[in-house]
C-alpha positions as CSV (number, residue, x, y, z in Angstrom):
1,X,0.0,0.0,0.0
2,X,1.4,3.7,-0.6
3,X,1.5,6.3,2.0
4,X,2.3,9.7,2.2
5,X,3.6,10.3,5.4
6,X,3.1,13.1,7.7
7,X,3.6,13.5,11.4
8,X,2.3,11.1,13.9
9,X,2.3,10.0,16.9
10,X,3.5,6.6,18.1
11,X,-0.5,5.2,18.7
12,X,-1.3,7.0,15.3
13,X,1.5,5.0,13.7
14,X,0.9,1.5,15.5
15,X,-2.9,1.4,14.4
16,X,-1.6,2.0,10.8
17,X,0.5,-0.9,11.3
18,X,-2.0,-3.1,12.2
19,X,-4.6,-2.5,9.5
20,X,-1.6,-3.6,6.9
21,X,-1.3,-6.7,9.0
22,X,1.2,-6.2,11.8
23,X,0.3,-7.9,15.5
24,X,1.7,-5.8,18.6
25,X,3.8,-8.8,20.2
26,X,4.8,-7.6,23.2
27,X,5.5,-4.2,25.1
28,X,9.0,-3.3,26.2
29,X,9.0,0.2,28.3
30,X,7.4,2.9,25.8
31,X,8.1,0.7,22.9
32,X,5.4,-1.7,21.5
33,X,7.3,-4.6,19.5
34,X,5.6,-5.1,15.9
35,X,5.6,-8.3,14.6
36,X,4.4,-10.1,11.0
37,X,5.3,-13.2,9.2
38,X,8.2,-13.4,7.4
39,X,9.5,-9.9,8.2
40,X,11.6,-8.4,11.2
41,X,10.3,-7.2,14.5
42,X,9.4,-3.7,14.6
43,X,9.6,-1.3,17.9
44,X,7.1,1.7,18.0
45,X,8.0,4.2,20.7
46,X,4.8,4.9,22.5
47,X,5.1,8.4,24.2
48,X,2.1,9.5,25.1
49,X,0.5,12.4,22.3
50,X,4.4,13.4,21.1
51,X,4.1,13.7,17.4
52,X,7.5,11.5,15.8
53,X,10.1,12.6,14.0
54,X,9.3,12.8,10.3
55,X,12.2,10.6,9.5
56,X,11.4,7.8,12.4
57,X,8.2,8.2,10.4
58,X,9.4,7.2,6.8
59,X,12.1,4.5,8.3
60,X,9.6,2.5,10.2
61,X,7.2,2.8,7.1
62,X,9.9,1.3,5.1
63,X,11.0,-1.4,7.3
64,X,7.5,-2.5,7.3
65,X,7.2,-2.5,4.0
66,X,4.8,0.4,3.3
67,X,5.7,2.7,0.5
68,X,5.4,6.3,0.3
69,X,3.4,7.9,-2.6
């Protein structure tokens, strides 16, 4: 699926995760561990309503497998 991404914060980002798939596997601090078949585990930082960086954004997009329009 393309995305165009914008800021977010960390729930924003972890519920777009799990509509393309992604299970949260277990929860280490403030960081939510993403997990699918076949693909690396994924940490989310979780920080309340902080908006992410832009580019933590567009890297954890990518390493999911989610491009950007």
């Amino acid at each position: 699926m393309l995305y165009s991404y914008k800021t977010m914060n960390g729930k924003q980002l972890k519920k777009h995760l799990m509509t393309e798939g992604w299970l949260c596997d277990r929860i280490s601090g403030s960081h939510h561990i993403m997990i699918k078949d076949g693909c690396r585990s994924i940490p989310i930082p979780i920080h309340g309503t902080a908006d992410l960086p832009k580019g933590l954004v567009k890297v954890i997009l990518k390493q999911a497998g989610i491009k950007e329009k």
